[in-house]
OpenMM code with the backbone's topology and positions (N, CA, C; nanometers):
from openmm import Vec3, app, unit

residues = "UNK UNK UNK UNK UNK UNK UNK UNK UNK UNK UNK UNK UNK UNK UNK UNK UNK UNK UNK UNK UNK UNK UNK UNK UNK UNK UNK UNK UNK UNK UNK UNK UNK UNK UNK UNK UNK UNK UNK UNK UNK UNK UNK UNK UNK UNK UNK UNK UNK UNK UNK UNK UNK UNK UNK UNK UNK UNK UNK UNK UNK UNK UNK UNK UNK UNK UNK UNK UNK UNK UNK UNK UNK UNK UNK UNK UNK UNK UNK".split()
positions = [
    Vec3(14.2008, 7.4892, 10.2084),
    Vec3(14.1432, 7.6112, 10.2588),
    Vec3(14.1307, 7.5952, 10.4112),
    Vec3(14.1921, 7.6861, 10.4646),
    Vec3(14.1574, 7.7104, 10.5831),
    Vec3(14.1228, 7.8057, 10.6602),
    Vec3(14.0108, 7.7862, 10.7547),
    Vec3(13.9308, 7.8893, 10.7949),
    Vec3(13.9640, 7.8847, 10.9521),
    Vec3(13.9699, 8.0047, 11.0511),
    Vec3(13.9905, 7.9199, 11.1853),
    Vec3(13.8966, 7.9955, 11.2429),
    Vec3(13.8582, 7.9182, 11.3617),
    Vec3(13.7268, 7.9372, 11.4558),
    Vec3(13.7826, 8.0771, 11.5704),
    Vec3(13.7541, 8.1349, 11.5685),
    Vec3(13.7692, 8.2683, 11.7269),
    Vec3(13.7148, 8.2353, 11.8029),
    Vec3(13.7187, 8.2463, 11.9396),
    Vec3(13.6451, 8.2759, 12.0282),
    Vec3(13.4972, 8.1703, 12.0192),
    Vec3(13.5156, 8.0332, 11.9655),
    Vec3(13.3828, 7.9722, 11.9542),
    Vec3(13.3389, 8.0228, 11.8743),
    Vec3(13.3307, 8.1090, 11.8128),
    Vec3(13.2128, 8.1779, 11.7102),
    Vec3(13.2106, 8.1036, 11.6119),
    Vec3(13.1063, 8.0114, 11.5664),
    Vec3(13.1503, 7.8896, 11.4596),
    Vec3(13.0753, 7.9922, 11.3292),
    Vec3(12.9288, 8.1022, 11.4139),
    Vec3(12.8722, 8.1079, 11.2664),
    Vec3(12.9428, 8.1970, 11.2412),
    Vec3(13.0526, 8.2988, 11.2517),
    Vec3(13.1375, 8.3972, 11.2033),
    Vec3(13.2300, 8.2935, 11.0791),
    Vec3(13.2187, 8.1630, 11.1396),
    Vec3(13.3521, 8.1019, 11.0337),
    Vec3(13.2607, 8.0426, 10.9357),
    Vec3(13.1659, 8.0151, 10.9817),
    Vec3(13.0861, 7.9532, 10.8508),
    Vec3(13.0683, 8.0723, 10.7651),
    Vec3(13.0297, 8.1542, 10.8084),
    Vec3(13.0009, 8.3346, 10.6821),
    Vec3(13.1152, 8.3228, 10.5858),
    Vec3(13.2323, 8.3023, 10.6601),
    Vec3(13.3917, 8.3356, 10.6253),
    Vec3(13.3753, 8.2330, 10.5319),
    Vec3(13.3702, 8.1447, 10.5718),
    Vec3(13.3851, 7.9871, 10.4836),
    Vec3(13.3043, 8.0014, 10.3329),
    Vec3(13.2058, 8.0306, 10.3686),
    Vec3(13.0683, 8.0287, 10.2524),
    Vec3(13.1210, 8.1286, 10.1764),
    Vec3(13.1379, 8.2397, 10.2166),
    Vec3(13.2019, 8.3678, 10.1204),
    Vec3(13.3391, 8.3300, 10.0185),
    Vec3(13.4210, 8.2361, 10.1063),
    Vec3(13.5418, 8.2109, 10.0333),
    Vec3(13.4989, 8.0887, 9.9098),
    Vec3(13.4053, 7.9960, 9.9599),
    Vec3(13.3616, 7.9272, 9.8124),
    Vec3(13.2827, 7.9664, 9.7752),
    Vec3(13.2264, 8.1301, 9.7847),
    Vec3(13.1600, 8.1781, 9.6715),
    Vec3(13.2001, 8.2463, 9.5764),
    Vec3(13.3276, 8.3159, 9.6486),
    Vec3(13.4689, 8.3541, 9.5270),
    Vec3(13.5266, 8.2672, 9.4644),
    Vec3(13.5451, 8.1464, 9.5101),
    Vec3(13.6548, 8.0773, 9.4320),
    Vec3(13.5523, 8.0408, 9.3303),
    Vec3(13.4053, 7.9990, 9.3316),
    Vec3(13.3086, 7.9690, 9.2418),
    Vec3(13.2674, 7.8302, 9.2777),
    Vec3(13.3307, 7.7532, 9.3894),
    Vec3(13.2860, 7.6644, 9.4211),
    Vec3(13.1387, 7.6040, 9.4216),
    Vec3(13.1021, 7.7044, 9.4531),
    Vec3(12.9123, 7.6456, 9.4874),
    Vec3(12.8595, 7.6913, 9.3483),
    Vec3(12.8710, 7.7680, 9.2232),
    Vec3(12.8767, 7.7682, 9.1129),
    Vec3(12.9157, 7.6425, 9.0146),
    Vec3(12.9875, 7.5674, 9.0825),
    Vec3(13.0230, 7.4067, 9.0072),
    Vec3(12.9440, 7.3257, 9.0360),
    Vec3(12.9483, 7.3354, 9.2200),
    Vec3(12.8485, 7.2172, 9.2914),
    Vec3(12.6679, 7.2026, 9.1659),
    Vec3(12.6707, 7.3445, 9.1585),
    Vec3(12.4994, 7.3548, 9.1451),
    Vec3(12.5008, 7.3123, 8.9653),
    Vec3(12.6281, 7.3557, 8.9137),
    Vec3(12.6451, 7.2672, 8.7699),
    Vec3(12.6178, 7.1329, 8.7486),
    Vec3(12.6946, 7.0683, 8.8451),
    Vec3(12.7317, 6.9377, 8.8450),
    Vec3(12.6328, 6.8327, 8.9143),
    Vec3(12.4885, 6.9400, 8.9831),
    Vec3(12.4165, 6.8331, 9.0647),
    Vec3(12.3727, 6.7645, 8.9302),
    Vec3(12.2622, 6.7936, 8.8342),
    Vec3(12.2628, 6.7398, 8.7454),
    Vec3(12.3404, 6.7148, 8.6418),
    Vec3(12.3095, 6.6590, 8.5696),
    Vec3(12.3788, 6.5888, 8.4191),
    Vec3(12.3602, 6.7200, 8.3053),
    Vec3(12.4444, 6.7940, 8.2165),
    Vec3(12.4227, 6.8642, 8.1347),
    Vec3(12.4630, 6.8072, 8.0132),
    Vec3(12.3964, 6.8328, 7.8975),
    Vec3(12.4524, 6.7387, 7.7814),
    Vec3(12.5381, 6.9055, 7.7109),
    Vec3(12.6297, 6.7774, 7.6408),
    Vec3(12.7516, 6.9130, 7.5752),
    Vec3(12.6700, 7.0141, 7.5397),
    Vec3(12.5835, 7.0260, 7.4787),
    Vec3(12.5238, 7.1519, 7.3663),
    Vec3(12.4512, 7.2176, 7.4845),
    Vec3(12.4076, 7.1999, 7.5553),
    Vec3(12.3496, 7.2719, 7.6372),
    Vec3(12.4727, 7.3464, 7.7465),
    Vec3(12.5607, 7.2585, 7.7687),
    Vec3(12.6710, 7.3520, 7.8543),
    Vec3(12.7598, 7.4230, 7.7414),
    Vec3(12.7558, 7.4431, 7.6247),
    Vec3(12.8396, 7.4860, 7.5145),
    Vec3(12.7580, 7.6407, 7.5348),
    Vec3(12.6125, 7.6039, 7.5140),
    Vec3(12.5291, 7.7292, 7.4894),
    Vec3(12.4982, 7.8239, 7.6285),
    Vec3(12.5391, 7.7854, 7.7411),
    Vec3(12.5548, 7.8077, 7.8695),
    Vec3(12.6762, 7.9217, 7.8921),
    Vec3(12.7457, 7.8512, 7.8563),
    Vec3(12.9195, 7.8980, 7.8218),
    Vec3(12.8832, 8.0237, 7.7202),
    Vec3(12.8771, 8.0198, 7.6466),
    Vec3(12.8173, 8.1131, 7.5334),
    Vec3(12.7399, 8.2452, 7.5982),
    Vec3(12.6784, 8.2335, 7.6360),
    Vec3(12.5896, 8.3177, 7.7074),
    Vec3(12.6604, 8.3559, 7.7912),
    Vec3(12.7096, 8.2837, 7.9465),
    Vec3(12.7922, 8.4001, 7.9984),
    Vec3(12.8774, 8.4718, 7.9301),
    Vec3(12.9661, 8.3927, 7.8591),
    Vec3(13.0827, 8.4788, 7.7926),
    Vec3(13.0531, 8.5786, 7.7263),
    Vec3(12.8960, 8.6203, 7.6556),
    Vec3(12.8640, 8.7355, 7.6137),
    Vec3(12.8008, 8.8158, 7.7206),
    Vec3(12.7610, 8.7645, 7.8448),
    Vec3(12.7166, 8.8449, 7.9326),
    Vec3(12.8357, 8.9169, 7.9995),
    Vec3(12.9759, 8.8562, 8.0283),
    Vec3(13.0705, 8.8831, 8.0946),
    Vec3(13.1006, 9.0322, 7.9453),
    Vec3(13.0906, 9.0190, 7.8732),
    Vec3(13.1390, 9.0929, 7.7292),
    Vec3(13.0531, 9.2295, 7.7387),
    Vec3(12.9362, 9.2120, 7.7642),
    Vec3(12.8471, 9.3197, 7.7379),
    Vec3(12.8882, 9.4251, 7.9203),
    Vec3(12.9263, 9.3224, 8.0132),
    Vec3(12.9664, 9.4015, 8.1268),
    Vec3(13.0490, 9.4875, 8.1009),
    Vec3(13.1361, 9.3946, 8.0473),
    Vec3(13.2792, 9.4661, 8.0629),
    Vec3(13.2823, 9.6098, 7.9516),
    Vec3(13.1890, 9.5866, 7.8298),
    Vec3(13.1931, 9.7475, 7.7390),
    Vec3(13.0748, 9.8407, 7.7966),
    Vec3(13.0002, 9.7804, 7.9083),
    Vec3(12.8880, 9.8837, 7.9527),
    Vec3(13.0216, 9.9298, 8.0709),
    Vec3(13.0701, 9.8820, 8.1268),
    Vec3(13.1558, 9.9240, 8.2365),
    Vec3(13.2706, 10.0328, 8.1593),
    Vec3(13.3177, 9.9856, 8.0320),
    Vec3(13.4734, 10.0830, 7.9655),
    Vec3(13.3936, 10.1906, 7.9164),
    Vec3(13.2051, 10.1637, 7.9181),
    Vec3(13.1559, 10.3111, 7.8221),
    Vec3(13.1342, 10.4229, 7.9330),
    Vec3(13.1090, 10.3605, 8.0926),
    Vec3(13.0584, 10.4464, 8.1887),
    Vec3(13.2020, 10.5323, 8.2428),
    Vec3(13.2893, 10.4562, 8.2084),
    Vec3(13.4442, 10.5213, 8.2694),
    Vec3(13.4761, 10.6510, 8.1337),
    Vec3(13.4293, 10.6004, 8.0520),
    Vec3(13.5088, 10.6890, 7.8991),
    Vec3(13.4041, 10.8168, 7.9431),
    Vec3(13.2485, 10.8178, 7.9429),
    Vec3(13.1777, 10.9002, 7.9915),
    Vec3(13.1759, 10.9781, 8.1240),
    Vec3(13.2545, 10.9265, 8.2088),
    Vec3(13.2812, 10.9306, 8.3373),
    Vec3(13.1540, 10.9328, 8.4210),
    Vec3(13.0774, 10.8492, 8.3917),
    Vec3(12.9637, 10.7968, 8.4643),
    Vec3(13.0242, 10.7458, 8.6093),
    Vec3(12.9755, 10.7239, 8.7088),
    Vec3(13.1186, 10.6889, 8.8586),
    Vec3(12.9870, 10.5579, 8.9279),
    Vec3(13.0142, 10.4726, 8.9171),
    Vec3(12.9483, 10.4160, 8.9520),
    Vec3(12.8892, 10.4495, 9.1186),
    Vec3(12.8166, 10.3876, 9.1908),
    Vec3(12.7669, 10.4231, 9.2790),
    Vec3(12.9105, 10.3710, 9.4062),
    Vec3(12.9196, 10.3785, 9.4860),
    Vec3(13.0337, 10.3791, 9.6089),
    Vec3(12.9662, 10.2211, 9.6887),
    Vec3(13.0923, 10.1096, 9.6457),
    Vec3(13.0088, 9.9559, 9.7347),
    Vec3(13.0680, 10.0011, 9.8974),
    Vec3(13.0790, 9.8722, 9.9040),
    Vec3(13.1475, 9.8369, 10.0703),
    Vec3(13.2850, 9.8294, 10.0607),
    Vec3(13.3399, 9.7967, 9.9131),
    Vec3(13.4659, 9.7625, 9.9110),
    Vec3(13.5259, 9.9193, 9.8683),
    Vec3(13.4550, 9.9834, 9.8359),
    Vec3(13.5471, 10.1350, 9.8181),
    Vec3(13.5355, 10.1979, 9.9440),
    Vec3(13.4486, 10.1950, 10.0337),
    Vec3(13.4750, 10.2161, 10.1577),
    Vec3(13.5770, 10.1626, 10.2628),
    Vec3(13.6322, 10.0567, 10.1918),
    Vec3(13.7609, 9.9743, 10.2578),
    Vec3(13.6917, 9.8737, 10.3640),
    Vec3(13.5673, 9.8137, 10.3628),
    Vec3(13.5324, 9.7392, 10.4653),
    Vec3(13.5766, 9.5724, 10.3985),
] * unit.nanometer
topology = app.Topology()
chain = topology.addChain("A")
for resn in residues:
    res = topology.addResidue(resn, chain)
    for name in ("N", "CA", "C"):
        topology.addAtom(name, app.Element.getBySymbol(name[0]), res)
């Protein structure tokens, strides 16, 4: 990964930086991995998002079928 500095501006690249391992999920592993998880507890971890990611995704296909419009982010504004 590479990030490059402008004009000195280091904290513009650190924002940049931090944002890009917060997409890739990087700091989501780090904070896994500070401690020790035993299998059943990261099994039931796993479990849970995967039904949380599940319940998004049919509250999200019920608001489109209804044509509920969600509210307008930063990214539909193109920023």
């Amino acid at each position: 990964m590479l990030i490059q500095v402008r004009d000195n501006n280091v904290d513009q690249a650190l924002r940049l930086l931090k944002k890009k391992l917060q997409q890739e999920g990087v700091l989501r592993e780090m904070r896994h991995r500070e401690h020790y998880e035993k299998p059943s507890e990261k099994r039931a971890r796993e479990k849970a998002e995967g039904i949380r990611r599940a319940r998004k995704l049919a509250q999200k296909k019920l608001n489109r079928e209804l044509g509920i419009v969600p509210a307008k982010s930063k990214l539909a504004r193109g920023k």
